[in-house]
C-alpha positions in Angstrom: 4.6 -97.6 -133.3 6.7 -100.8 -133.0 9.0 -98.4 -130.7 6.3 -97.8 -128.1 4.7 -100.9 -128.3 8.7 -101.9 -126.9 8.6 -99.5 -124.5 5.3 -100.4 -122.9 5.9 -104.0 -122.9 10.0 -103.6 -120.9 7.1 -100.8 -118.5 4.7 -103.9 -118.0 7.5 -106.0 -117.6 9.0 -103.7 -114.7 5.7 -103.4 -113.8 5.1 -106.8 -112.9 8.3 -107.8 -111.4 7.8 -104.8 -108.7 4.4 -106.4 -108.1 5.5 -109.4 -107.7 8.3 -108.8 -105.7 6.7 -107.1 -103.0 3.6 -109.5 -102.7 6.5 -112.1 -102.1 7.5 -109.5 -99.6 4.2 -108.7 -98.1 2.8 -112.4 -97.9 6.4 -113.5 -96.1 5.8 -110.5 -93.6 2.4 -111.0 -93.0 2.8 -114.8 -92.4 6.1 -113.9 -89.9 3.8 -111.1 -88.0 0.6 -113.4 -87.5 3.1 -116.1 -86.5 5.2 -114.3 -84.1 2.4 -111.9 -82.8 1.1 -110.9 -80.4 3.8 -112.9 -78.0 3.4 -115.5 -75.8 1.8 -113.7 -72.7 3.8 -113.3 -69.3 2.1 -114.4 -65.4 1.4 -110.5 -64.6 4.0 -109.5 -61.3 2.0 -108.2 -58.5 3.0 -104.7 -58.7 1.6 -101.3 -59.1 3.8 -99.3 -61.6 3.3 -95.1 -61.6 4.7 -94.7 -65.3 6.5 -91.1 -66.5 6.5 -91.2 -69.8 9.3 -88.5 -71.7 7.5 -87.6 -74.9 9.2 -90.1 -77.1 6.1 -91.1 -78.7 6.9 -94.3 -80.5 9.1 -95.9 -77.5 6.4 -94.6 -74.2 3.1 -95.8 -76.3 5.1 -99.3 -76.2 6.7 -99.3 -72.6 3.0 -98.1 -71.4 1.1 -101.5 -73.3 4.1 -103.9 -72.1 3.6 -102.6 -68.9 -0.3 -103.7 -69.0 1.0 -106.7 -70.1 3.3 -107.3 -67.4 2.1 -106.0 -64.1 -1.0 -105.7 -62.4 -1.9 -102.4 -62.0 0.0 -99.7 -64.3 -1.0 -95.9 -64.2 0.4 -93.0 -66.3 1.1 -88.8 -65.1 2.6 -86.0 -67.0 6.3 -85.2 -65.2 4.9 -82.1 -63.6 2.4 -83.7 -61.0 4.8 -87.2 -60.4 4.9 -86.5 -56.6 1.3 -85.4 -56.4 0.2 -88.4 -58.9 2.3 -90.9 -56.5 0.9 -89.6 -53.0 -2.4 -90.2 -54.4 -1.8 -93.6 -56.1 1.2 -94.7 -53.8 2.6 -97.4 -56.4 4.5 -99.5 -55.5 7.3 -98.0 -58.3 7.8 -95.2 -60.3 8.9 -95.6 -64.0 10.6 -92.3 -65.4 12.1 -92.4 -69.1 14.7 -90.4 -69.6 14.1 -87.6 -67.5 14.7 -84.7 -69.6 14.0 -82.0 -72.5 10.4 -81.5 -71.8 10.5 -82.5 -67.7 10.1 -79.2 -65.5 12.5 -77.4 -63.5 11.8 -79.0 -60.2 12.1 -82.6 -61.5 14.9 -83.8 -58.8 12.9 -82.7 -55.6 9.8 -84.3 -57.3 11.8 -87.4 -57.4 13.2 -86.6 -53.7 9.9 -86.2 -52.7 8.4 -89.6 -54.1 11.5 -91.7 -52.6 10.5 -90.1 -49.3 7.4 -91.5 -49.7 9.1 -94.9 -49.3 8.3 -95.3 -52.9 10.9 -96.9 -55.1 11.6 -95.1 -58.2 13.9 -96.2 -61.4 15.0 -94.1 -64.4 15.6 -95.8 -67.6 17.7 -93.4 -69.9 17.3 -93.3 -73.8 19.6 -90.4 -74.5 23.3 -92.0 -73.4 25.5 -90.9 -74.1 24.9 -88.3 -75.8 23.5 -85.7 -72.5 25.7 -87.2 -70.1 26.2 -83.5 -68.6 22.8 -83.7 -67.4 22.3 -86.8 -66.9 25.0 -87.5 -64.2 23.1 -84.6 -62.3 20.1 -86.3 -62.0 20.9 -90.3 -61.8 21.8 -90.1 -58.1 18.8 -89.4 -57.1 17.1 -92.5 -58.4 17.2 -95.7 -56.9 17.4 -97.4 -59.7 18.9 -96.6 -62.9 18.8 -98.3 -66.0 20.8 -97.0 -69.2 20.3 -98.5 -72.5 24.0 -97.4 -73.3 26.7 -99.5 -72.2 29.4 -96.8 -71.9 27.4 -95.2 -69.2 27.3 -97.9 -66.7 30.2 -97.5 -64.9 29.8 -93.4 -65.2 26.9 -93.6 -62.9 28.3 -96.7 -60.4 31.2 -94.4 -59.6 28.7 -91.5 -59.0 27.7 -93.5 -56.3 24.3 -95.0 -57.8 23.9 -98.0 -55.7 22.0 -100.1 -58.5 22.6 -99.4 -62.0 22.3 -101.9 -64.9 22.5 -102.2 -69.1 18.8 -102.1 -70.2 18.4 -101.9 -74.2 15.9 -100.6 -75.5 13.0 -102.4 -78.3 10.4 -101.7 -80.2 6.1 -101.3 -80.2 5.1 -104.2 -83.0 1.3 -103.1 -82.7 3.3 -99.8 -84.0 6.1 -100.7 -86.3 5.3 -103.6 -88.5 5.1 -104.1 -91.9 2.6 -103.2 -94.1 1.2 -102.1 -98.1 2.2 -98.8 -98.8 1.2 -96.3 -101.7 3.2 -95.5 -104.5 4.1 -92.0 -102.8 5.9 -93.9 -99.7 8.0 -95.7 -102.0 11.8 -95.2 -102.5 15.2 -97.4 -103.2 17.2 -95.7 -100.3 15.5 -93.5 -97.7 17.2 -92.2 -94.0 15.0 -90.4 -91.3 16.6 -88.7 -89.1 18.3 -85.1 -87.8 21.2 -84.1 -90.3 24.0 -84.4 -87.3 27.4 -83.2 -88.4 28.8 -87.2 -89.1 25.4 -87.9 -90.7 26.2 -84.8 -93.2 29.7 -85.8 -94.0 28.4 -89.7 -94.9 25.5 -88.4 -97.4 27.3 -85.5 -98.5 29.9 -88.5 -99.8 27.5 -90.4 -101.4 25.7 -87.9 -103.0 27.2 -88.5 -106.8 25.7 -92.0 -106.3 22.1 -91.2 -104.5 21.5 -88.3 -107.3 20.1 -90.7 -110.0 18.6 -93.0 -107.7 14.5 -92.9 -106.1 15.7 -91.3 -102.6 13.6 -90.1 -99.4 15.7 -88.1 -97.1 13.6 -86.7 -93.7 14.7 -84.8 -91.3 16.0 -80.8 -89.7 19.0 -79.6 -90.7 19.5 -81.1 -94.0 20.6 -77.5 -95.6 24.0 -78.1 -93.8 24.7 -80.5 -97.0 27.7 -79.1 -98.9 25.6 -81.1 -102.1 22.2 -79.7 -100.4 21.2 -78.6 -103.7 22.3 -81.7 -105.4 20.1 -83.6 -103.1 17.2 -81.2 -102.3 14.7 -83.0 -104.5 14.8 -85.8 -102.5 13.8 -83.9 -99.0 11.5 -83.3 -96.7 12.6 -80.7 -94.3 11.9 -80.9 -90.4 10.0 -83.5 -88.6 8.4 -86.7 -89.6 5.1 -88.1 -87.7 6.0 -91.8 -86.5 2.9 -92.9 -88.7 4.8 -91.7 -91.7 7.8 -93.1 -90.8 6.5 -96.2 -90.8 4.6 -96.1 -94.4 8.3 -94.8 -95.4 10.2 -97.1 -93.9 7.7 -99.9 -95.7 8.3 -98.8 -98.5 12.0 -98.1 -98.9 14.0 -100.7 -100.3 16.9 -100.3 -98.2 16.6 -97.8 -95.0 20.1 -96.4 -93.8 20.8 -96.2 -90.1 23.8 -94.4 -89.2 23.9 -93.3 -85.1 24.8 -89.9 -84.5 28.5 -88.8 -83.8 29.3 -89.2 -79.7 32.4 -86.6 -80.1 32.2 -83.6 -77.7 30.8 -80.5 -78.5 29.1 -81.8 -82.5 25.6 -82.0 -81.7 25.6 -83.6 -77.9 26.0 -82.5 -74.5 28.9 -85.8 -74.4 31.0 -84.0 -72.1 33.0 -86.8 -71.1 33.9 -88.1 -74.8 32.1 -91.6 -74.1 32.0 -93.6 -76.9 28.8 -95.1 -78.4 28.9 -98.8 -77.9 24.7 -99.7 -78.1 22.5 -99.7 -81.0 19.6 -97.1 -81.6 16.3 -97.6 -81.1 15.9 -97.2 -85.2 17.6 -100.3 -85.6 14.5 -102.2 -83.6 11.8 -99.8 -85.5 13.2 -100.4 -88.9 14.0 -104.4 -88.9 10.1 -104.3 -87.2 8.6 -103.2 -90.6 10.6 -106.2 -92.5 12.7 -104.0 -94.5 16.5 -104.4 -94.8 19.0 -101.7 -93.3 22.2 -100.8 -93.5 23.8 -99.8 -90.1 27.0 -98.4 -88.9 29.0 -100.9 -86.4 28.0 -100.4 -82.9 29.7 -102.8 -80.6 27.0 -104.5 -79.0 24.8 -105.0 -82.3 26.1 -108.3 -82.8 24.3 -109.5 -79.5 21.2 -108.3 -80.9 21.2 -109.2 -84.6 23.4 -110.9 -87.5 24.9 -108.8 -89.4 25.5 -109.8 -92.6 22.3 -112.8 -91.9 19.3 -110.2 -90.5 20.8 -106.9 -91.6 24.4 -105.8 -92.9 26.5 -103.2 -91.6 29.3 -100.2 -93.2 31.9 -98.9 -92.3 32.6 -96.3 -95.1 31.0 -94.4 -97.5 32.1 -96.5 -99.9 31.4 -99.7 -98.2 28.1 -97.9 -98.3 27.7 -98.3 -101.8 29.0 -101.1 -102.6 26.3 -102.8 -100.2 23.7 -100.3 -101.6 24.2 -101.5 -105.0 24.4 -104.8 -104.5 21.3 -105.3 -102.5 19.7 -102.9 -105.3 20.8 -105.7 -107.9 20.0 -108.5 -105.6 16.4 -108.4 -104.7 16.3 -112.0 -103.5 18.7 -111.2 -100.9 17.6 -108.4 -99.9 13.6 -109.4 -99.3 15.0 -113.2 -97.5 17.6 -110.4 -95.2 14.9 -108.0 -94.5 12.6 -111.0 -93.2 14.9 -112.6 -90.9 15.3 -109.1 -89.4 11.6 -109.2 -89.0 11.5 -112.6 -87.6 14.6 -112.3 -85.0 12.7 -108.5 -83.7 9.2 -110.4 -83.1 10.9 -113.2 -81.2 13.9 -110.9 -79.4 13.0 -107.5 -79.3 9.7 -105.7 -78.6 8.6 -103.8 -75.3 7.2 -107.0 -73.8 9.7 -109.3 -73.8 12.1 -106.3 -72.4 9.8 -105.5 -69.6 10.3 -109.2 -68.3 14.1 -108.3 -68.2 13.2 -104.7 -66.6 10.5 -106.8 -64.1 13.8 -109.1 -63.2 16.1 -106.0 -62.6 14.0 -104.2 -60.2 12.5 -107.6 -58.8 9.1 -106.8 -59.3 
């Protein structure tokens, strides 16, 4: 009896240190959010924008509400009527993210067509560099291109695209933020994402130390896992809805982000071998929710956040648990980490404070 009463009282112990430690959590979130959001608004540019959205759910839902925000007339067509959308509406721009996967076959003499119109069009690829062998075939027919890769800037200038700039990408905050999560979303270490070959090779690696631990893997291609067996309990095979990511990604105490391998011929179309020097969009969608990640080292993340201040970074798979373990120890840490990663994406980095750098580009 005197056994179990032990037991129960080191459960209600747990019990209440995991309560209070995310109420700590959840109140310092809340308070940064309601602070910070929604931003400061922007005079709207007198402009009428013809938006072509790619299918990327989570970054066109928050291009389409910045762009309310930021100009004065914004409209919205499905790839396969662009021309026919813009001889009717006549913006004054079109908007095209991306431009491929789900775009149809005819896309470039849509595009032809709409510049002919005397309309000025803009693409803004999310991709690079990863499909440069398609995308160099269609960035010359843009006016405008924007890349959110650095690596790819000069590629397209010596294509001969007369106006081409770096243009990160952000995140949707009415989207990603933080919030209470069930028990279910809950998890010390969790990674969404495709299993790409250098992503496989990094968790196959750690495996030994993620097998005792609470882990939420998500994702296709996860059976490539030399330890898939190992780690099977902990994954949810093929594609996550953005709404569950985000109850995930809540409730995860620690949320890898390792970019996918830019080495010809594993998982891309790179066929030049450009290296990856930008950041993800994850990086924007994970600090959003106020929870700490662990990224690999892309060069131009320090412009964006502090590493080792608003998130921290590896190099290795042991570096990568070494910093899991400690931040698993160090909860204090962790929670004051995740928050300034919250704080510096509300102030820096959501889709309406990078319109006003897209409106300055194209001089709307």
């Amino acid at each position: 009896m005197q056994a179990k009463r032990k037991i129960y009282a080191q459960a209600a112990r747990k019990g209440f240190a995991a309560g209070y430690g995310n109420g700590q959590r959840d109140g310092a979130c809340d308070f940064i959010y309601k602070r910070l959001h929604p931003a400061a608004a922007f005079p709207k540019r007198n402009v009428c924008v013809l938006y072509i959205p790619q299918g990327f759910e989570a970054i066109d839902q928050g291009i389409v509400e910045a762009l309310r925000q930021t100009v004065r007339e914004v409209h919205v067509a499905d790839a396969k009527h662009m021309a026919e959308q813009a001889s009717f509406i006549r913006p004054d721009w079109m908007l095209v993210l991306n431009g491929l996967h789900v775009f149809p076959d005819d896309h470039l003499q849509q595009v032809d067509a709409v510049r002919a119109m005397g309309i000025r069009t803009a693409i803004w690829f999310a991709d690079d560099p990863y499909v440069t062998a398609d995308t160099v075939t269609i960035a010359p027919h843009y006016d405008v291109v924007l890349t959110h890769e650095l690596s790819t800037v000069e590629l397209y200038r010596g294509l001969g695209c007369a106006e081409v700039a770096y243009m990160p990408l952000a995140v949707d905050p009415n989207w990603f933020k933080p919030m209470k999560v069930e028990s279910a979303h809950r998890s010390d270490i969790c990674f969404i994402g495709q299993a790409f070959w250098n992503r496989v090779e990094l968790f196959d690696a750690i495996a030994p130390y993620l097998k005792n631990r609470k882990v939420f893997i998500a994702g296709g291609l996860w059976d490539r896992l030399r330890h898939y067996k190992q780690l099977q309990k902990f994954i949810r095979m093929g594609w996550l809805p953005v709404d569950e990511s985000i109850r995930y990604y809540n409730g995860a105490k620690i949320v890898i982000n390792l970019h996918r391998t830019t080495e010809r011929g594993k998982d891309n179309k790179n066929e030049l071998n450009l290296p990856g020097r930008s950041i993800n969009p994850r990086t924007y969608e994970i600090a959003a929710c106020g929870t700490l990640q662990l990224t690999d080292v892309r060069e131009d993340l320090p412009n964006y956040y502090v590493p080792g201040v608003e998130l921290d970074t590896f190099s290795s798979p042991e570096e990568l648990i070494m910093k899991l373990d400690y931040y698993l120890k160090h909860e204090e840490q962790r929670r004051q980490m995740a928050i300034r990663g919250l704080y510096r994406t509300l102030k820096d980095h959501t889709f309406v404070q990078r319109l006003q750098r897209v409106a300055e580009v194209l001089t709307w």
